[in-house]
C-alpha positions as a printed Julia matrix, in Angstrom:
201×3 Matrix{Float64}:
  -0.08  -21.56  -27.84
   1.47  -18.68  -29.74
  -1.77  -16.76  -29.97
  -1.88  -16.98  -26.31
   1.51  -15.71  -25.76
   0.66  -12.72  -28.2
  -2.48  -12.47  -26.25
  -0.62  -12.45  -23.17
   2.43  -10.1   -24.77
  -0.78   -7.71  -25.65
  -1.95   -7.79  -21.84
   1.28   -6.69  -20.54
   1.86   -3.72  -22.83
  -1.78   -2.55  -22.3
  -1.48   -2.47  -18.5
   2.03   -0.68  -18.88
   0.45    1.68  -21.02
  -2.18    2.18  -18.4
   0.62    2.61  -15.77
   2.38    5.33  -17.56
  -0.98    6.85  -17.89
  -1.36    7.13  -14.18
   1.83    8.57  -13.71
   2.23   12.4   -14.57
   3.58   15.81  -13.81
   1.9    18.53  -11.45
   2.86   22.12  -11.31
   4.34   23.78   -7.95
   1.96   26.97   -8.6
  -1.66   27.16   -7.53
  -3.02   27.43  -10.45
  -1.08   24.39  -12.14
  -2.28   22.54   -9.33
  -6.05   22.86  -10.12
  -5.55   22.87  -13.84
  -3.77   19.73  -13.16
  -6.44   18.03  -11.37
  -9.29   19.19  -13.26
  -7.27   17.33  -16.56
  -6.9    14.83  -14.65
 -10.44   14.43  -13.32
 -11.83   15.03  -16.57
  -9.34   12.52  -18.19
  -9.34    9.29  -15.74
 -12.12    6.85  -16.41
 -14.1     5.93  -13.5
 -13.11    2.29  -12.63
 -15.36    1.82   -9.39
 -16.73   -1.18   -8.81
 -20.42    0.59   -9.51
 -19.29    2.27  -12.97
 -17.7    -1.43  -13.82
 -21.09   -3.02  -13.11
 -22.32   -0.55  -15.47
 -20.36   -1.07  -18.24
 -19.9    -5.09  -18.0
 -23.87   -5.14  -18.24
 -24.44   -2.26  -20.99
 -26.18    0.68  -18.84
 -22.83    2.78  -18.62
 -22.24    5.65  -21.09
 -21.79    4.9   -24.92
 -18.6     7.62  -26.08
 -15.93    7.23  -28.2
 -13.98    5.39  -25.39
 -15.92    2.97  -24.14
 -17.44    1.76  -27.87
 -13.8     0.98  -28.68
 -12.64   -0.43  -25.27
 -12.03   -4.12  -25.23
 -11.72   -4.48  -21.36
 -13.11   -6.29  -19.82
 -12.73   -8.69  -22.38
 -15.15  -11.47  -23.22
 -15.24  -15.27  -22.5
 -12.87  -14.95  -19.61
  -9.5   -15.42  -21.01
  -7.05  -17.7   -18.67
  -3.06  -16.98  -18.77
  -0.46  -18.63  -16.99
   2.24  -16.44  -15.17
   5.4   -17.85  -13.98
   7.81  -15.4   -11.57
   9.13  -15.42   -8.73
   7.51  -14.45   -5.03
   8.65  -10.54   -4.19
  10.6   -10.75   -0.34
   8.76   -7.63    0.24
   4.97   -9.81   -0.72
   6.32  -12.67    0.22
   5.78  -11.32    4.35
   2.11  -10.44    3.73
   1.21  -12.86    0.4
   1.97  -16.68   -0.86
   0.42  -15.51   -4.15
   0.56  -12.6    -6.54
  -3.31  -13.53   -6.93
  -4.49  -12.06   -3.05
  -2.72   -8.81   -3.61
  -5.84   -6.13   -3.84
  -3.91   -4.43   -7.23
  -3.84   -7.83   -8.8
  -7.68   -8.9    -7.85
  -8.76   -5.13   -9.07
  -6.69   -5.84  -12.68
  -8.64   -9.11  -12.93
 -11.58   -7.36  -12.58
 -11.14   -4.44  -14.75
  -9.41   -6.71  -17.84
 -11.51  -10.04  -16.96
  -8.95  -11.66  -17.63
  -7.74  -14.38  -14.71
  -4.13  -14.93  -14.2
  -3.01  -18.06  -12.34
   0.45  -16.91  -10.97
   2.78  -19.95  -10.71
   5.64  -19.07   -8.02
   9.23  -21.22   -7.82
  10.53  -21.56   -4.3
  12.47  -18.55   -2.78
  15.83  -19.1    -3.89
  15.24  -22.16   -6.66
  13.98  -19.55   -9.42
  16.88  -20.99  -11.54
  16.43  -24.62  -11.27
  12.61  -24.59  -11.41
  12.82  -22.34  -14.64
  16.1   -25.52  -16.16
  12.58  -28.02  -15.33
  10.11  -26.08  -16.68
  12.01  -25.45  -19.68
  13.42  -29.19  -20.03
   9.37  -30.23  -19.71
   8.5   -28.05  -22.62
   5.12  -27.03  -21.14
   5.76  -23.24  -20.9
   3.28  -20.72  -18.86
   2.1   -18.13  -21.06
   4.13  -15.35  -19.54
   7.45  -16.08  -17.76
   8.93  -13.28  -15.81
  12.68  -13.81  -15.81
  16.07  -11.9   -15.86
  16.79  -13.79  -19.25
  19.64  -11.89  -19.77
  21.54  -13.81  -17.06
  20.23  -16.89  -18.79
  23.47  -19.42  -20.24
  22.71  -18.14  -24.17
  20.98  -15.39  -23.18
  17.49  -14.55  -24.95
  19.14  -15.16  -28.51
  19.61  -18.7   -27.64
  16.03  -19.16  -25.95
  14.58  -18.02  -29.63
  16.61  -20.09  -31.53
  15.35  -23.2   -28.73
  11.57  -21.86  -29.74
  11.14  -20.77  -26.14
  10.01  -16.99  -26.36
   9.05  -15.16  -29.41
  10.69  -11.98  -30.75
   8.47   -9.34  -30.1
   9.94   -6.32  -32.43
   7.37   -6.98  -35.37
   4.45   -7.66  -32.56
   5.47   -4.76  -30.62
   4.91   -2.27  -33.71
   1.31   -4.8   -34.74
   0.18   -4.6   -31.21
   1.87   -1.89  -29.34
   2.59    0.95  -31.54
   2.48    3.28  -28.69
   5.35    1.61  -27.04
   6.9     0.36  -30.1
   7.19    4.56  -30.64
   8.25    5.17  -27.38
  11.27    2.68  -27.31
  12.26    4.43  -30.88
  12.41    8.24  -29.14
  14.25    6.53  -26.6
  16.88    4.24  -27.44
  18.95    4.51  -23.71
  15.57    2.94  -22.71
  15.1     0.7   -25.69
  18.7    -0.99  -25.51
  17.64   -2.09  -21.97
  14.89   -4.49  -23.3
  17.24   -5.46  -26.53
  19.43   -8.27  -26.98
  22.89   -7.85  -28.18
  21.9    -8.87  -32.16
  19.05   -5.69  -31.42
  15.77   -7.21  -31.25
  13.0    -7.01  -28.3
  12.97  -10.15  -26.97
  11.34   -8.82  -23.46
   9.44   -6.13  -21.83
   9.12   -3.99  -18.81
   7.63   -6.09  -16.06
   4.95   -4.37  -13.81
């Protein structure tokens, strides 16, 4: 169970990573503007469906990048994801699972992700019987800090696991990123200063 929630701690940080990748800044000028997109053309891996057929079967190119990618990953990896329905996908969706960005992640990560959703408005008592039955998803997606205890207390039941020392093992990136930021940082600490959650996507 706790290599699976690392796994699954490891999963989230790699596809914010990959987020924050996406996002960037352009240049008002011209000539920004092309230098901009030439970077970026020259920078962002094709992930169509025909270059991902490549690479899953082993005709695609062989650089640095893809001999040490590890997506998608091998002997497709299940995770459990507990949070609750979006209003705003809730009008279109009944699952996190139909939405085209979620279906595309699967594909690129090959990893599947059964998305558990509470009923609108019952987040809080579905999460006091989930936790009382002691079968936890691998990722729950929670604002733990309005939580009676708060995260400190959900530790100290065994529920999550501190994720400062995994962070810096498995994340260094981020784990760098919260340290040149601490205004950022102290919004994913708990009061006694250790990460106990992450940015959500």
């Amino acid at each position: 169970m706790r290599s699976i929630k690392i796994k699954a701690f490891v999963l989230v940080l790699s596809l914010i990573l990959c987020l924050n990748l996406m996002t960037g800044c352009k240049g008002t000028d011209q000539a920004g503007k092309e230098t901009d997109e030439k970077a970026v053309s020259q920078n962002t891996p094709d992930v169509s469906d025909k270059n991902l057929e490549k690479t899953s079967s082993g005709d695609g190119p062989k650089d640095d990048a893809s001999k040490n990618a590890i997506y998608p990953m091998k002997g497709k990896p299940e995770l459990t994801y507990w949070v609750g329905l979006a209003s705003n996908v809730s009008a279109f969706a009944t699952n996190y699972s139909e939405l085209p960005f979620r279906k595309n992640l699967e594909k690129v990560t090959g990893i599947k992700v059964k998305y558990e959703h509470p009923p609108s408005g019952q987040e809080r008592e579905t999460l006091n019987v989930l936790l009382a039955s002691r079968e936890y998803p691998d990722i729950i997606e929670y604002a733990w800090p309005g939580y009676p205890g708060g995260v400190t207390k959900l530790f100290n039941d065994g529920v999550i696991l501190e994720l400062t020392d995994l962070m810096k093992q498995y994340a260094p990136n981020l784990a760098a990123y919260y340290e040149s930021n601490p205004e950022i940082a102290k919004q994913v600490k708990s009061d006694d200063g250790k990460f106990y959650l992450s940015v959500s996507l």
